[in-house]
N, C-alpha and C positions, 0 to 999 in steps of 0.2 A: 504493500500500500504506500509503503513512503516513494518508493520511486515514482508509482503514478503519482502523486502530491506532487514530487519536484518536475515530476515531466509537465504535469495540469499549470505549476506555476511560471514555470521556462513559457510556456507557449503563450502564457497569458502575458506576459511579460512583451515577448517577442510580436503578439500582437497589437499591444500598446505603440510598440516603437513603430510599426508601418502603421499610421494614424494618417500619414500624408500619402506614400502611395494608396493606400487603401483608397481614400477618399478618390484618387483619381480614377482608381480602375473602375467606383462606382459612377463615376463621372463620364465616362467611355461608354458605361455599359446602357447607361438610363438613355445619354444623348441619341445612343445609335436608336432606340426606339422612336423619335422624335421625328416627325418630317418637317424639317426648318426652309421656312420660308421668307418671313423680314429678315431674320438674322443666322450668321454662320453657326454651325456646329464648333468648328476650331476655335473661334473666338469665344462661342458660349463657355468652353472647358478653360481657356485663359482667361477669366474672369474669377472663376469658380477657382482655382489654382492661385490668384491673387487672393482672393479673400481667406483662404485657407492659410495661407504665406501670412497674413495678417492674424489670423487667429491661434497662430502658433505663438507669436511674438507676444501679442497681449497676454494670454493666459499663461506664459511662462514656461512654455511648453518647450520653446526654444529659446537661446538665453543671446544677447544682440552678439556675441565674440561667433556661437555656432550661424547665424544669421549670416554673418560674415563667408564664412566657407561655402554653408551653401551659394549663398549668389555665386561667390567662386566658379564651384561646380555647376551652376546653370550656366554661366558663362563658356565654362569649359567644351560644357554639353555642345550649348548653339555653334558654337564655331565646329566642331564636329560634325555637327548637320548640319551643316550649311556645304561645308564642302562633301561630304559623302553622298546628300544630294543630287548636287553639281555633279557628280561623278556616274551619278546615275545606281549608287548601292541599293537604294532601298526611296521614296517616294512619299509625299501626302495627297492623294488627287484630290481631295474636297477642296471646295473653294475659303476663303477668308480674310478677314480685314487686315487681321495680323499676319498674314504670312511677309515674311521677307526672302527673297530668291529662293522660292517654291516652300519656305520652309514656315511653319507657322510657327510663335513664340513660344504658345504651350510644350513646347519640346523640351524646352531648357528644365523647366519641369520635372520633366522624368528621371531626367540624371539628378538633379536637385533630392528627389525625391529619397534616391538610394544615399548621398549623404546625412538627410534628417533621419532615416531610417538607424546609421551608423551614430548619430548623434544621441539618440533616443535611447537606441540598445546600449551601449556606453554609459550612462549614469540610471539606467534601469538596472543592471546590472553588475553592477559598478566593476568593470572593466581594469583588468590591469595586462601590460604589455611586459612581457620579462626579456631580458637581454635584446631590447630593440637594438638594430644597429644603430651605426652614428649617423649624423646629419646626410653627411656628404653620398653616403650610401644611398640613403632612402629617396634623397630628391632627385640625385642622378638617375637610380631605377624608373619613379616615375617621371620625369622628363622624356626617357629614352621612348617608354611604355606608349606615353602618349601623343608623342612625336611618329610612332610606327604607323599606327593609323592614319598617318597621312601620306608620308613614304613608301607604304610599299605599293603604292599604286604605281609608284615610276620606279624604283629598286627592290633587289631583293626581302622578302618579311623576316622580319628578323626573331617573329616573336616565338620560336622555339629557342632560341639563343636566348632572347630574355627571360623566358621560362628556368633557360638553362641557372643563368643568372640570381633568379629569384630563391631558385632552391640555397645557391650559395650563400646568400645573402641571410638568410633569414632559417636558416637549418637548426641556429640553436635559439630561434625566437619561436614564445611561447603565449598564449592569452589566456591570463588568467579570468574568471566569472562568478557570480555568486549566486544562487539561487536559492532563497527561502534558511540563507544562512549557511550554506553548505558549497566551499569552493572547488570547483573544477577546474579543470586547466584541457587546453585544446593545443597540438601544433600550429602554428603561424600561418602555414599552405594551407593545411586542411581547411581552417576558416575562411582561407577566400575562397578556395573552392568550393563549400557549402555555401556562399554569398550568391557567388557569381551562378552556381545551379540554379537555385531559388528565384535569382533575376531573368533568367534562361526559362524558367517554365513563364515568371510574372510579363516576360515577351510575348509567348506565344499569348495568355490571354488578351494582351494588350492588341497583339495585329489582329485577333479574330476580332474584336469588337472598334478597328478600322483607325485605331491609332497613329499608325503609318500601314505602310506595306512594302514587302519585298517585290523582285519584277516576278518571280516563281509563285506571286499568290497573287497575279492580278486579274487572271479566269476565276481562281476560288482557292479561300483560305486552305495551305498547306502549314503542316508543323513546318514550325523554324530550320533550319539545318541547325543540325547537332555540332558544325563549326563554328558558330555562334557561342558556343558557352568557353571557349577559348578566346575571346575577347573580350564576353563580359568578367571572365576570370580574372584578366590584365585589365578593364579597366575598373577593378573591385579596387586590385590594389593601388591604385592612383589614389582613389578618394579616400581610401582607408590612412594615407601617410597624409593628405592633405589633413583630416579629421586628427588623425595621431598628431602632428607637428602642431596642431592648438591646442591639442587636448595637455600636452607637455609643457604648454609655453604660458597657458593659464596655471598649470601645477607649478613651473618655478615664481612666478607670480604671487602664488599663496602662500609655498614654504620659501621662496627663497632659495633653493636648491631641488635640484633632482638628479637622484643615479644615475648612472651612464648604462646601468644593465637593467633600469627599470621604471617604466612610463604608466603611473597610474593616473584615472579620472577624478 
């Protein structure tokens, strides 16, 4: 019985923290029943995605230093779609007020989303990172990470090398977690990969209910390619170090120091 207790409160836990995707996926799923006629579908969901953005802020839900990241990461997001777009990867055919070179604002959104996620589960949980590596490590990796996404469209892809990479990097990092008072500890990989899984299925429902779409789902919704969770994998960790390097930098802040082998929330 205790395990089910701690597995009943991990999840409840863990679904406190997608408070903001959640909100969108129901946001996707109502609009698509909708037949909009004064106004767009895309821009109805950027609306809806502001005032959420807003009500995270007032209720305390998000604290203004995590505010900071995320816009970060919607930032990061948009310029991603804007050129993967351009590229032709993947598509928004609806029409909208908001779209800018094919691509509507709600987008930034989504990647947004997977940082408040990371921000939530982090003081729900109260999150501790053991033997993080150093600075120079972690922002070079994501730099590299999120650099490739743009590169390998004209050069070689690098991101089994930086897979390679990652493992080197982070083979003796560790996360530690608490649940209902009882701490766990997980491998550093394994957690993004169980991130980046989760974000891999939260895709597929996303494109059935017409969020974007790939060129392979534009007769009829197909599953995602399973080459997909190898990207959301690498772009886990991008925002996980962006989230880590404040979560650290608020922690020297409070105490005044922090260990080099150990970045808690």
């Amino acid at each position: 019985m205790t395990g089910i207790k701690q597995l009943s409160h991990f999840t409840y836990q863990q679904a406190m923290s997608c408070l903001f995707p959640a909100v969108i996926f129901l946001t996707l799923a109502l609009s698509k029943q909708i037949s909009w006629t004064f106004f767009h579908r895309y821009d109805f969901i950027l609306l809806v995605c502001l005032a959420m953005q807003v009500i995270m802020l007032v209720t305390g839900l998000e604290t203004k230093d995590e505010l900071k990241v995320i816009l970060l990461f919607h930032l990061l997001g948009l310029l991603l779609e804007l050129f993967k777009v351009q590229s032709g990867s993947w598509s928004y055919p609806e029409p909208a007020w908001s779209k800018v070179a094919g691509v509507p604002l709600y987008s930034g959104f989504m990647y947004a989303s997977v940082a408040s996620y990371l921000c939530q589960a982090w003081r729900r949980l109260r999150v501790q990172l053991i033997h993080w590596p150093k600075l120079g490590w972690t922002i070079s990796l994501a730099t590299l990470i999120y650099l490739n996404f743009f590169t390998h469209h004209y050069i070689v892809d690098l991101r089994w090398g930086l897979m390679g990479a990652l493992v080197l990097v982070f083979f003796r990092s560790h996360v530690r977690f608490v649940v209902s008072g009882t701490t766990y500890r997980m491998p550093q990989v394994l957690s993004y990969f169980l991130i980046g899984f989760f974000i891999w299925v939260a895709e597929n429902i996303a494109t059935y209910f017409g969020a974007w779409q790939y060129p392979y789902q534009r007769e009829a919704w197909q599953i995602v390619d399973l080459g997909k969770l190898s990207s959301w994998f690498l772009l886990v960790i991008v925002s996980f170090i962006i989230v880590a390097q404040l979560k650290q930098s608020s922690t020297k802040v409070k105490s005044g120091d922090v260990s080099s082998s150990s970045l808690a929330s």
